[in-house]
N, C-alpha and C positions, 0 to 999 in steps of 0.2 A: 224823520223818525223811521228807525228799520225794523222789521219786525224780523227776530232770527229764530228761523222755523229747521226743526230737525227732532229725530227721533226721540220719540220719550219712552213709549212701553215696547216697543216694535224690536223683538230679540231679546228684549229682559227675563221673559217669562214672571214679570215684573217682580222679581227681585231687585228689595230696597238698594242695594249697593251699585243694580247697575242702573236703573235708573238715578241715583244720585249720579252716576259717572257720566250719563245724557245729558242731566242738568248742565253740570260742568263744562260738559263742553260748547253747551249754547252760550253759557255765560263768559267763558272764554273767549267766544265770539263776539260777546258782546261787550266785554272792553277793550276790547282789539277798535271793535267799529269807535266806542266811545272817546278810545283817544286819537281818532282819525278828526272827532269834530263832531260826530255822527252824535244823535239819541237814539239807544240801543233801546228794545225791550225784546221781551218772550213772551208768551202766551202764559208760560209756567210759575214765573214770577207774579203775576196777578191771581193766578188759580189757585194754586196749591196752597198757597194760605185761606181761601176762601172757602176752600173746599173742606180744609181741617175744621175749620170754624166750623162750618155747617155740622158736623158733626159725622162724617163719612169712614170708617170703619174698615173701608181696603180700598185699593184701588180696582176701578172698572165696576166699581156699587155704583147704584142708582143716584146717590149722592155727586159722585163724581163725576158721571154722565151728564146731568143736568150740568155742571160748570164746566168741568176741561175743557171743551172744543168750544160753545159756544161764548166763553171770556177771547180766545181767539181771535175767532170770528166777529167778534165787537171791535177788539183792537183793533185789526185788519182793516178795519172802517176808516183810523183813526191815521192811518200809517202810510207814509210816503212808497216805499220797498219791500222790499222780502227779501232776504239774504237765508237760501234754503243749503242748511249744510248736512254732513253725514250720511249716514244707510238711508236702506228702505223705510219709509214712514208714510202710512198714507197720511196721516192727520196734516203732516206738513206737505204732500204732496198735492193736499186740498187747499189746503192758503195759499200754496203757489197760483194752483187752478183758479181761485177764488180772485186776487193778488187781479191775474193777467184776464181774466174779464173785466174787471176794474181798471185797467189800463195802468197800474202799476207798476213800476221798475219793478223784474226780477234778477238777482243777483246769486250766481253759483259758487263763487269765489268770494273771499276778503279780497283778493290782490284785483278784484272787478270793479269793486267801489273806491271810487275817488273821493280823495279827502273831504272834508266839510270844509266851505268860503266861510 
């Protein structure tokens, strides 16, 4: 299981359309890795519906705070790699950090990870 960490608010000034285009490209990564063999996940794919649910109002509300990074940071628990892609981001610059205390493979490229046995 890899977990692919990259920017989400980091340059959006979080407007919807560019963070919708962060999502995409993590998820873009993540059928790349998924038909390599690999099980792909995000941080954002578990949050971001949980966070709507909760009832959170904007992004960066206390609502949101309480889930984004720490769904992450649970996942990360769960997860073989890290495959950190795109800009500056600290949130993923932290699972990487987090990742490599942990003794977890990190991976800066798709073309670094080798296919799934």
């Amino acid at each position: 299981m890899i977990l692919v960490a990259g920017p989400y608010r980091s340059g959006t000034g979080d407007d919807p359309a560019k963070l919708a285009a962060n999502v995409r490209t993590m998820n873009d990564a993540a059928l790349t890795l998924f038909r390599a063999g690999h099980l792909p996940v995000t941080g954002e794919a578990l949050a971001l519906p949980l966070i709507e649910t909760a009832g959170s109002a904007a992004v960066g509300d206390p609502i949101f705070d309480e889930i984004f990074h720490p769904i992450a940071e649970r996942l990360l628990s769960r997860c073989d790699a890290v495959l950190r892609i795109g800009g500056p981001s600290a949130g993923a610059d932290l699972m990487v950090a987090r990742a490599r205390d942990h003794g977890k493979a990190i991976f800066r490229s798709l073309g670094d990870i080798p296919a799934a046995r």
